[in-house]
KEKE-591306 format. One line per 10 residues: their letters; for each residue x, y, z of C-alpha. Coordinates in steps of 0.05 Angstrom, whole numbers, padded with zeros to 5 digits. Layout:
residues N
a> X,Y,Z  ...
end
This chain:
residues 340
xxxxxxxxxx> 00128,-00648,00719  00087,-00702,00694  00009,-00683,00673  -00047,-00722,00705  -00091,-00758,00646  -00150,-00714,00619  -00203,-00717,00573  -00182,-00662,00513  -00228,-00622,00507  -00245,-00607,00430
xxxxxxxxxx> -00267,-00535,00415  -00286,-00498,00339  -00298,-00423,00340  -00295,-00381,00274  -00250,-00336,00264  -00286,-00270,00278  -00315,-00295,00346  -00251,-00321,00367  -00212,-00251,00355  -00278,-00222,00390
xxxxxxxxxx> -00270,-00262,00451  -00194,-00289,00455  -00167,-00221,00420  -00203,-00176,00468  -00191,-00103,00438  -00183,-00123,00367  -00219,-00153,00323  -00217,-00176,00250  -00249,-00145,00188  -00245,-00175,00121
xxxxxxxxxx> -00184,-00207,00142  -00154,-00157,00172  -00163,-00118,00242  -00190,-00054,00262  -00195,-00023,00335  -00259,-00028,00376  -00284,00026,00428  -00310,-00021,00480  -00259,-00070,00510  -00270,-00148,00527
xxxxxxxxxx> -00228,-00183,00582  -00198,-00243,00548  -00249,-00306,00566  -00225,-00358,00526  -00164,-00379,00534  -00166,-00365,00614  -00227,-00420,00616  -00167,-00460,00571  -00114,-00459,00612  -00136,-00441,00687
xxxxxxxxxx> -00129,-00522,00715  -00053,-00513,00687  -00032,-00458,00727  00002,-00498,00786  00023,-00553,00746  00061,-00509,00702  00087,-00455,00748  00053,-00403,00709  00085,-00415,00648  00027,-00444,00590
xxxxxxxxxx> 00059,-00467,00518  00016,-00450,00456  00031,-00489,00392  -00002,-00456,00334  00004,-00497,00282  -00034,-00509,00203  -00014,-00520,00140  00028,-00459,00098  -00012,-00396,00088  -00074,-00408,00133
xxxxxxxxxx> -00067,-00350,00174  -00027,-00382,00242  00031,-00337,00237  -00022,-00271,00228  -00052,-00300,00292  00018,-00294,00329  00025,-00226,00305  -00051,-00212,00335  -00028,-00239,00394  00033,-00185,00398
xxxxxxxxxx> 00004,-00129,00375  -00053,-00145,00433  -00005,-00158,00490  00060,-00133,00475  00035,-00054,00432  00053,-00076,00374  00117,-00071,00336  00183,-00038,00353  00222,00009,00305  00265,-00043,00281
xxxxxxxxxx> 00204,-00094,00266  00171,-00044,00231  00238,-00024,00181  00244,-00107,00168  00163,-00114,00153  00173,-00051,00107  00230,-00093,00058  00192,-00152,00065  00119,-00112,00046  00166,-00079,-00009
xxxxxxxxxx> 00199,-00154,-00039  00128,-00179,-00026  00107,-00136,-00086  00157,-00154,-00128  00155,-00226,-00116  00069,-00226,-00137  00083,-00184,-00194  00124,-00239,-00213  00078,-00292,-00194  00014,-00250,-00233
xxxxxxxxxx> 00063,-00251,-00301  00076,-00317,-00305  00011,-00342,-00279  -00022,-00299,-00338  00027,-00328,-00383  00003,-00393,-00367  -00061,-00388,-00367  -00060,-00356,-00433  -00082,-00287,-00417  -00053,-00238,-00454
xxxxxxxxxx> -00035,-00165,-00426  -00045,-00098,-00463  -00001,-00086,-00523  00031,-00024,-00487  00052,-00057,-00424  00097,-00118,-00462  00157,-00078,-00459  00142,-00058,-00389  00138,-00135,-00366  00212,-00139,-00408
xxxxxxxxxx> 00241,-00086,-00369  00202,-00115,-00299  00248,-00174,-00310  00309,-00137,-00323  00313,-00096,-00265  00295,-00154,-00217  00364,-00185,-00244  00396,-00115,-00233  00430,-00110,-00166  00412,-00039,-00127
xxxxxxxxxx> 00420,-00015,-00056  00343,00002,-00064  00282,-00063,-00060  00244,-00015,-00099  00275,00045,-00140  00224,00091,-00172  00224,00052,-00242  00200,-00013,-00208  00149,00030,-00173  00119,00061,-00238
xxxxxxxxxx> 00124,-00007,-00268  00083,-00036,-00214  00037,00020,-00217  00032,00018,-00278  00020,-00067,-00297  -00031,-00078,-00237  -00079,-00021,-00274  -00076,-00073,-00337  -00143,-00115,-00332  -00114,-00181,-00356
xxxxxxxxxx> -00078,-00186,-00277  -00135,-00162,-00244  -00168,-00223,-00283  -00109,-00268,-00270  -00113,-00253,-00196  -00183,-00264,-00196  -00152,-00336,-00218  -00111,-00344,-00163  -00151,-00419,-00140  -00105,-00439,-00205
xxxxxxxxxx> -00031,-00419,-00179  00001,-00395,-00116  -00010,-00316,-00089  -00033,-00289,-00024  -00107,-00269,-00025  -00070,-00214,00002  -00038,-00185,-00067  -00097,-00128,-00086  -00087,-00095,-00020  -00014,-00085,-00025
xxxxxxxxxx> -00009,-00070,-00101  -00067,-00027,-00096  -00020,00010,-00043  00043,00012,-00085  00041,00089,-00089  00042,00097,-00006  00101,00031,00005  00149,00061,-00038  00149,00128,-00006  00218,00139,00033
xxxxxxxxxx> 00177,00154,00097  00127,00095,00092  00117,00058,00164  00077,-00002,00158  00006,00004,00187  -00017,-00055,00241  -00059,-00071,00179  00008,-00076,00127  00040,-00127,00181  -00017,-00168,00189
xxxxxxxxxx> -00027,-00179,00118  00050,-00189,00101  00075,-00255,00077  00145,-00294,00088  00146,-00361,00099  00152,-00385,00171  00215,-00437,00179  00232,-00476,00244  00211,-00453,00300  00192,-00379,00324
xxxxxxxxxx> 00171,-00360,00399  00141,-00309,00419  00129,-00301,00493  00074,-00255,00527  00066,-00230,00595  -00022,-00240,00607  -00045,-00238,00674  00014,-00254,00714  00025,-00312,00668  00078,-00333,00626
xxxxxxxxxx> 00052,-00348,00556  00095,-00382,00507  00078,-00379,00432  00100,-00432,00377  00096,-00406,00317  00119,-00477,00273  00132,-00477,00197  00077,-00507,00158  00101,-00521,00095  00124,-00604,00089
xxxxxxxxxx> 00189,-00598,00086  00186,-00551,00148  00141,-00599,00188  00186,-00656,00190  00237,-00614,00236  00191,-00597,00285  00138,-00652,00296  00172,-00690,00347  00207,-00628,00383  00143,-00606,00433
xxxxxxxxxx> 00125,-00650,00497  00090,-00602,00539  00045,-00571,00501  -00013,-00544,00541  -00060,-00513,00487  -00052,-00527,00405  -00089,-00475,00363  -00097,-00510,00292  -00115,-00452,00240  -00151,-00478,00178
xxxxxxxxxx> -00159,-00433,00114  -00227,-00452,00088  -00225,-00418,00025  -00171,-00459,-00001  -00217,-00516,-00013  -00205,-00513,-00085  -00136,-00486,-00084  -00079,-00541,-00107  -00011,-00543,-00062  00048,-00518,-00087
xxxxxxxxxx> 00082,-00572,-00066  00040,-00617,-00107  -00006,-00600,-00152  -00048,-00652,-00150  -00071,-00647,-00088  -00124,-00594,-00060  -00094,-00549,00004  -00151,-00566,00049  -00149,-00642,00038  -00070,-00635,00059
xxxxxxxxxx> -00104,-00595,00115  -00140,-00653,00137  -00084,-00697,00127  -00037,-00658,00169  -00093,-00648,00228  -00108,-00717,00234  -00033,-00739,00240  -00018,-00679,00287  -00079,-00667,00340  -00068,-00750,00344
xxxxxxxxxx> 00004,-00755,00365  00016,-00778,00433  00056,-00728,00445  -00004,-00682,00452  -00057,-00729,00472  -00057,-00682,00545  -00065,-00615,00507  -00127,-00575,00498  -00151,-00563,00425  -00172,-00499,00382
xxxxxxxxxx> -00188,-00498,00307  -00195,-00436,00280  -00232,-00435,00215  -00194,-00372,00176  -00219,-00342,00120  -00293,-00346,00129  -00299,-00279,00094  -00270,-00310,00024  -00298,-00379,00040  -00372,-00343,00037
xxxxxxxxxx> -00353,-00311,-00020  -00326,-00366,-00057  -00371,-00424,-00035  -00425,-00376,-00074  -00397,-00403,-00143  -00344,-00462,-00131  -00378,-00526,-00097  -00344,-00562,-00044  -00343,-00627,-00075  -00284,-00605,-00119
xxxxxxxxxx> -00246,-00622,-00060  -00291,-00674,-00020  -00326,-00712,-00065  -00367,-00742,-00011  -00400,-00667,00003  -00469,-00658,-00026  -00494,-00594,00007  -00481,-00557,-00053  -00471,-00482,-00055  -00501,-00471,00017
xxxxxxxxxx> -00456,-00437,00061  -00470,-00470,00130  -00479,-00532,00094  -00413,-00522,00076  -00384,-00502,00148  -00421,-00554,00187  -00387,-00609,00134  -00320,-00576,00142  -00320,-00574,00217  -00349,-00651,00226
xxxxxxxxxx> -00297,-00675,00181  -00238,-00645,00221  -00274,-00665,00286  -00290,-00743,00267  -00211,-00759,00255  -00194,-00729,00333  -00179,-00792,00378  -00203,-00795,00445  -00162,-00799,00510  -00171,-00825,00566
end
């Protein structure tokens, strides 16, 4: 059915107010959600998508889309744990090997960052790091057997990777990492269940396409989750043309973070990049527009010490936080065309 011509209309909430409002029940902590007592009917998105209801017989498609780690695929996961109860048995088993390969995978990622940026561990924990590397060639029924559990235990008390994760703007790791390898005692239990928490903060990749699709007041909703890495951008790009909402979820404390891709190149300014190219194809000139600015907790944290202009050189608030914001959100806003 073809959509009559309207004006988009361009909307920016933070993150916290937008889990407050959009997420109802839940509602995000430090990056991470916690119940509240008191309830909220979902507002936003119903104000969003109300003049689509009998144009698209009920059914409303949600493209979430950003660049790779900013927090889009967490959202989805917000989004089922808020309308669907969360996960089921089998969801929870496959997000307990991928929490479990997660730690592996940083502990990896701390070594070799260390290594290059010439921080040196403790004496005693060398021939740990030898034998870290030989069991992760090792082939074993188990992601984690007890050795590679007291070995993780064991390197993450060593102050040289707390320091090197404190370095993380300077390689790739999920801010993610100290909550999980502060955990490694609890995951590696045979009985451990991931927590709504564990899920939330786990990490793999999205590639392709991933739906998920919600029943919300006696509507239909269809979630893209789209990969957001380049190479995973190119397959889907051209694959959506009715698109009714697009949530675009930028992590703001990447500003000084380089892409993995390319290491030349600051995360947010391939942000921008990527926005400006996306929110202007035609092919969703009709739909309505969210950006979710993610990370505001780290961003505040981090704008405290690393200025801005690292990544925009035009910038000149300095280290002022809603200096910082207000820049951020005007130059997202100022590439959106407008349709008539």
């Amino acid at each position: 059915m073809q959509k009559k011509a309207m004006q988009r209309k361009n909307i920016i909430w933070e993150w916290n107010s937008v889990v407050e409002e959009f997420l109802g029940e839940e509602e995000l902590e430090g990056g991470n959600l916690r119940n509240k007592k008191d309830k909220k009917k979902n507002k936003i998105i119903d104000q969003q998508i109300e003049k689509e209801k009998s144009q698209q017989e009920n059914k409303i498609q949600i493209l979430v889309a950003g660049t790779g780690d900013s927090g889009k695929s967490t959202f989805v996961k917000q989004m089922k744990i808020l309308y669907k109860g969360g996960f089921s048995k089998t969801e929870k088993k496959l997000y307990r090997d991928i929490i479990r390969e997660n730690l592996k995978i940083n502990m990896k990622r701390l070594i070799r960052a260390s290594e290059e940026l010439n921080l040196n561990l403790q004496k005693i924990n060398l021939p740990l790091v030898d034998r870290f590397f030989e069991i992760l060639q090792e082939k074993s029924d188990e992601i984690i057997t007890e050795e590679m559990k007291d070995i993780l235990v064991s390197l993450w008390k060593d102050p040289t990777l707390k320091e090197t994760y404190n370095s993380r703007s300077l390689f790739q790791i999920p801010d993610s990492t100290n909550f999980y390898m502060d955990k490694v005692q609890q995951i590696c239990k045979i009985n451990y269940s991931p927590t709504k928490e564990d899920i939330l903060g786990s990490r793999i990749p999205t590639t392709g396409v991933k739906e998920v699709i919600l029943d919300v007041n006696e509507q239909k909703w269809v979630i893209i989750d789209v990969g957001g890495q380049r190479s995973e951008r190119r397959k889907w790009i051209h694959q959506f043309d009715s698109i009714n909402l697009m949530i675009f979820v930028i992590a703001m404390s990447e500003y000084d973070q380089k892409l993995f891709e390319e290491q030349n190149i600051y995360r947010m300014a391939e942000t921008l990049k990527f926005f400006k190219k996306l929110v202007n194809d035609k092919l969703f000139k009709h739909a309505d527009l969210i950006i979710l600015l993610n990370k505001i907790d780290l961003f505040e944290e981090k704008i405290q010490k690393v200025d801005l202009n690292v990544c925009f050189e035009d910038y000149q608030g300095g280290l002022d936080k809603d200096a910082a914001i207000e820049f951020i959100k005007d130059k997202f806003t100022s590439t959106i065309q407008k349709y008539e």
